[in-house]
C-alpha angles and dihedrals in degrees: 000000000000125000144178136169109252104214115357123161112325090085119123114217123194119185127174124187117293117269107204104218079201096060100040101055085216089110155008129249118275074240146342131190089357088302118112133181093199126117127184126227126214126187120260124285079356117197132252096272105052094042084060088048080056093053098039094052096047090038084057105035086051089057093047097050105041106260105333108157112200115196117240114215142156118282100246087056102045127106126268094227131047098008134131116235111209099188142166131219113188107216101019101140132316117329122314093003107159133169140209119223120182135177134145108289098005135064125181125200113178140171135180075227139048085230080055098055093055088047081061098050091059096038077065093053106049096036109043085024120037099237109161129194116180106159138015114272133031101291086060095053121089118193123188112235100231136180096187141006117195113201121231146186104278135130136180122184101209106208105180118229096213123041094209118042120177140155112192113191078181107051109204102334104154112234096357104131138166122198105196079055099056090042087057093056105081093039092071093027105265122149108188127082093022090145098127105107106243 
């Protein structure tokens, strides 16, 4: 079995002092009493990956808050407030380097890759919310049970350690492949095996 640590040290963390959404009037919450105004962007004709970002992140959002469904619509066509912006910046840093942006009324989640850009979906997830995924499959996922979630002013830049990062349970067994496995990958960082279609 190979294994390697997905994002240790090396990460650069930048906080500024929270800005309640709640106390400042300029936005709503990401969500409230399972309702929720936001929408999230994606870029246009965006690829596989990004669309399934889009997915992941309003699947789970819609299981934390008790039902809040967020649009999902093209960049050009989203709205200018509460929405959340998936984007990607070729070039930006070492391989999969992502960052989370958040500020009321706007949240930025942003790769140099479309695979980045997922790692920072569920960046989201796991740090602002508490989404937890410790093992493949759905006894291994943890999910807070939230009413409302106020944005605030926070940002982390996520550099990897380790360009490859794989764990095989398989070793080098041609063909042999699981799903529910590979799904699990990105959502703990891992790049290697990502072969299921989504």
């Amino acid at each position: 079995m190979k294994f390697l640590a997905a994002f240790a040290g090396g990460a650069c963390v930048l906080m500024a002092g929270a800005a309640d959404s709640s106390s400042t009037g300029l936005a709503s919450p990401l969500f409230e009493n399972g309702i929720s105004r936001w929408q999230v962007s994606v870029p246009v004709d965006a690829p596989r990956p990004i669309a399934y970002a889009a997915e992941e992140l309003t699947n789970v959002l819609a299981r934390i808050s008790g039902g809040a469904l967020l649009g999902v619509v093209p960049e050009d066509r989203a709205q200018r407030d509460d929405v959340i912006r998936l984007m990607m910046i070729p070039g930006a840093g070492e391989d999969d380097a992502f960052d989370v942006r958040t500020n009321p009324g706007k949240i930025d989640l942003s790769g140099n890759s479309p695979r980045a850009v997922l790692f920072a979906v569920y960046a989201f997830l796991r740090d602002c919310l508490g989404a937890r995924w410790y093992w493949p499959g759905p006894s291994g996922e943890f999910l807070p049970q939230l009413g409302r979630y106020d944005v605030t002013v926070w940002s982390k830049a996520y550099r990897p350690v380790f360009r490859y990062r794989e764990m095989s349970i398989c070793g080098e067994m041609a063909g042999h492949r699981h799903p529910t496995t590979e799904r699990w990958f990105p959502k703990v960082f891992l790049n290697c095996g990502l072969n299921t279609p989504e």
